[in-house]
C-alpha distance (Angstrom), angle and dihedral (degrees) to the residues before:
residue distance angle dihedral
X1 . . .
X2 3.50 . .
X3 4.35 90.3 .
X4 3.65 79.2 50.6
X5 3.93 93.6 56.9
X6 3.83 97.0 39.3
X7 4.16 89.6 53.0
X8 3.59 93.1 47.1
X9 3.81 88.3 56.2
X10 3.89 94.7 46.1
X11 3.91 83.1 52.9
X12 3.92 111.6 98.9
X13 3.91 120.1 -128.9
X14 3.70 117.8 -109.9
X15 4.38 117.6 -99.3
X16 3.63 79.0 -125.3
X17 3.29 93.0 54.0
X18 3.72 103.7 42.3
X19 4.11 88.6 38.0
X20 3.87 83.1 60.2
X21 3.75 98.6 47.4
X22 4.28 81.6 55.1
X23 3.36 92.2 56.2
X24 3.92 107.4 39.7
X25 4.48 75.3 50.1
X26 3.82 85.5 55.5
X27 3.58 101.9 34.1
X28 4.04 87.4 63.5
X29 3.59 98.0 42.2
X30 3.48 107.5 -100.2
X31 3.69 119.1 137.0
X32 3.57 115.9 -96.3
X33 3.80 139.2 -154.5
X34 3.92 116.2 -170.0
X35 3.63 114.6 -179.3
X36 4.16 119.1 177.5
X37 3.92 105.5 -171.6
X38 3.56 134.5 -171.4
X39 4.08 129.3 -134.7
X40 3.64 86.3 -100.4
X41 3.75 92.0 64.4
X42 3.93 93.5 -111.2
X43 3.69 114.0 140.0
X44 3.73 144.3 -167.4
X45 3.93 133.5 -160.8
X46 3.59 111.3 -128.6
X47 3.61 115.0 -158.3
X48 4.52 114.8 -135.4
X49 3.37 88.1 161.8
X50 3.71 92.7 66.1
X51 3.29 95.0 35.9
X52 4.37 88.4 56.2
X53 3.87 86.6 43.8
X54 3.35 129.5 78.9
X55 4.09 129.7 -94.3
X56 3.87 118.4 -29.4
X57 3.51 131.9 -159.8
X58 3.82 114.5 -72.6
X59 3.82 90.6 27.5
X60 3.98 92.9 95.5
X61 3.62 92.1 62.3
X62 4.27 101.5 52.9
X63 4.35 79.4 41.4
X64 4.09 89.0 55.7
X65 3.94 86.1 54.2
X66 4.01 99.8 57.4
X67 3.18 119.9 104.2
X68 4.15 135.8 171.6
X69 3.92 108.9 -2.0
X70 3.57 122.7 -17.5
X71 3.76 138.0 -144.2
X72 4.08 113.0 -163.8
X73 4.10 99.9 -160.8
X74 3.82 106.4 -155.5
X75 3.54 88.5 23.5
X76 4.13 94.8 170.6
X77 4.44 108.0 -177.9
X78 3.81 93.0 -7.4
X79 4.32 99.9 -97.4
X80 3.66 95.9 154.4
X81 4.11 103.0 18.4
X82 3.82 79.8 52.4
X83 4.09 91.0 53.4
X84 3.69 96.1 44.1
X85 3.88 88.9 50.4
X86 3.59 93.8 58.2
X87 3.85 92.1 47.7
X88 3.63 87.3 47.8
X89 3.11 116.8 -103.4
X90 4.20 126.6 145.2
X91 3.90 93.5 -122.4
X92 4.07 123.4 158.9
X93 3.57 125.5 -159.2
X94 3.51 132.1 -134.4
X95 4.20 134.1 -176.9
X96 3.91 134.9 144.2
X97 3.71 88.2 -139.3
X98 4.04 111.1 103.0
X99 3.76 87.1 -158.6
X100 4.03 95.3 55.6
X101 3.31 86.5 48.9
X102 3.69 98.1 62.9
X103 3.77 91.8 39.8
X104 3.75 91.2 50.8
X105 4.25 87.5 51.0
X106 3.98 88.9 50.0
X107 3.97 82.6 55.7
X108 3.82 88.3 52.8
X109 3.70 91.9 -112.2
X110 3.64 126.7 168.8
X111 4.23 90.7 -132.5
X112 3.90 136.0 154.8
X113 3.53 126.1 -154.2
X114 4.10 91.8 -125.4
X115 3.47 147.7 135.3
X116 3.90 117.8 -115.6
X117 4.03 90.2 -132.4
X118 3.78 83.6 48.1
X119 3.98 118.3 89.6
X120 3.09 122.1 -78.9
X121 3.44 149.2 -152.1
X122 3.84 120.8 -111.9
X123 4.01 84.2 11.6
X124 3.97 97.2 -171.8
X125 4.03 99.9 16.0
X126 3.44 98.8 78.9
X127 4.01 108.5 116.2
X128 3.55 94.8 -167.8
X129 4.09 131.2 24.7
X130 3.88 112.2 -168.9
X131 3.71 119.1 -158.0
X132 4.20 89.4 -177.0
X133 3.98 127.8 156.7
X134 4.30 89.9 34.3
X135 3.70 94.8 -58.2
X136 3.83 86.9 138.1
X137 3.36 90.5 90.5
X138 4.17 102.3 56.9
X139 3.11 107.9 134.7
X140 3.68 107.4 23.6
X141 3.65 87.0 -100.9
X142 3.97 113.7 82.6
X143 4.33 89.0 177.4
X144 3.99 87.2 56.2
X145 3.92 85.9 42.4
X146 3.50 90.1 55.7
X147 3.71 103.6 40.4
X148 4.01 86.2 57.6
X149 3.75 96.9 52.5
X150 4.02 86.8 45.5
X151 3.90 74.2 55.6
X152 3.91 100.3 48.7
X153 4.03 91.9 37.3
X154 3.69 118.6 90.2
X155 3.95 117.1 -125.2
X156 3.19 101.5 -87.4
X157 3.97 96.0 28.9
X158 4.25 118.6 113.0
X159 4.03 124.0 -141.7
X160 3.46 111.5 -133.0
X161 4.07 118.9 -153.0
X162 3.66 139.8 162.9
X163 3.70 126.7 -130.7
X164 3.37 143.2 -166.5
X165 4.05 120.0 -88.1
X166 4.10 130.6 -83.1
X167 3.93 106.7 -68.8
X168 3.77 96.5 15.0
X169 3.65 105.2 126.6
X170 4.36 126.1 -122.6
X171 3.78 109.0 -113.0
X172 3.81 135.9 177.7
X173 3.53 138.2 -177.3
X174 3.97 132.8 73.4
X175 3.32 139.6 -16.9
X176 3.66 138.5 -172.6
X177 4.11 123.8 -152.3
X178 4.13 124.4 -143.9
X179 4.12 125.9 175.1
X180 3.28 121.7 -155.1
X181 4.06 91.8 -7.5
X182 3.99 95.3 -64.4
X183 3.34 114.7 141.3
X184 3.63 114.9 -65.5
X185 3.82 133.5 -107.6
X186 4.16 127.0 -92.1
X187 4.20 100.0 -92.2
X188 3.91 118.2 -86.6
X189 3.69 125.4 -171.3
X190 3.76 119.6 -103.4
X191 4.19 142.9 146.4
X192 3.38 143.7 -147.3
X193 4.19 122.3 -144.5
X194 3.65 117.1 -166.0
X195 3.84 122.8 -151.6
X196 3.74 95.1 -99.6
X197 4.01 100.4 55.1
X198 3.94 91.9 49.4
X199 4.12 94.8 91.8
X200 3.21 92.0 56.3
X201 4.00 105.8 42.4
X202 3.98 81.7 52.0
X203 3.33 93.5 60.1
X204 3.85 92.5 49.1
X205 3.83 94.1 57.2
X206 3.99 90.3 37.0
X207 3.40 100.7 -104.5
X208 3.97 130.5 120.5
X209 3.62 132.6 -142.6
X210 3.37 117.8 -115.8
X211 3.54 114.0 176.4
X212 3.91 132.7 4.8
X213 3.86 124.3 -163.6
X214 3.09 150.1 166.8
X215 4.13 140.6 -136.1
X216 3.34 140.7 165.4
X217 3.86 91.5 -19.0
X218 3.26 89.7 -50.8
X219 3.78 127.1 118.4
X220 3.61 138.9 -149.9
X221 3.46 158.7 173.5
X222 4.41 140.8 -157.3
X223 3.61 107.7 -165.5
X224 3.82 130.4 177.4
X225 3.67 149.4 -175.8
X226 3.67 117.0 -54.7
């Protein structure tokens, strides 16, 4: 019993796991500090108290570009899926995260707990796919990413995604998650895609990019169909 113990302290919580303790944290007000770092040491600051909250700047202008029904991939507690519900909009939902989930449902969100390589419904309907908040890099592969919301998009329809800024460099490989300096998550594949590389990985999944922008220090990008 007491091996038994002693491994299942060696064993690393889940990312889902320690992504949902982050966001039940934020969801109730607390102060939150997400940190996803990489085996080099290099870390970033995620924000779940954003995420619970309502719009933040830069979200107006990726909301002004959907169109038809929507399908937020990586949609965490429902911010924008929420928004474009109350403009109107048919929008669905989708995260692996139990936890978003349930925060997305309290929103009144139309949300499934699935996988974007999953199926899914409407497969080929969808006129908009948004990849918001980073979520370009689920997966650990952003051309995979991207060839599955070509997939899910109708003909016609655009995938929306934000990047990372002018001179930050692409990365991909594994990341590990801590709040509030616990003891961080098992590793989990994941990428990062800065502004400047998007052309090209467009063109490697055959897609185009149509429009760049930027907002709020924020930047994105609606690409399409060749």
């Amino acid at each position: 019993m007491i091996d038994a113990a002693l491994r299942s302290r060696s064993v690393a919580s889940s990312p889902l796991d320690v992504y949902g303790v982050a966001l039940r944290r934020a969801a109730a007000g607390n102060p939150v500090v997400l940190n996803a770092a990489d085996p080099a040491g290099r870390s970033r600051s995620l924000a779940p108290a954003a995420w619970c909250g309502g719009l933040v700047d830069g979200d107006e202008s990726l909301l002004r570009r959907c169109v038809g029904p929507v399908l937020d991939v990586g949609c965490g507690p429902g911010r924008l899926a929420g928004a474009l519900a109350a403009r109107g909009h048919p929008v669905l939902g989708i995260d692996v995260s139990a936890e978003a989930v349930r925060l997305a449902l309290l929103r009144k969100v139309s949300v499934l707990r699935r996988d974007v390589f999953a199926p899914l419904p409407g497969e080929g309907r969808w006129a908009r796919v948004l990849l918001a908040d980073g979520n370009i890099g689920i997966g650990g592969d952003p051309a995979r990413l991207l060839r599955r919301c070509r997939q899910v998009a109708a003909s016609r329809g655009a995938v929306l995604v934000e990047l990372d800024p002018p001179g930050a460099p692409s990365w991909a490989g594994h990341l590990r998650l801590s709040v509030d300096g616990e003891r961080a998550s098992a590793p989990f594949p994941w990428a990062y895609v800065g502004v400047d590389d998007v052309a090209a990985l467009a063109r490697t999944v055959g897609l185009r990019v149509r429009e760049q922008w930027t907002e709020a220090g924020r930047w994105f990008a609606s690409m399409s169909g060749i």
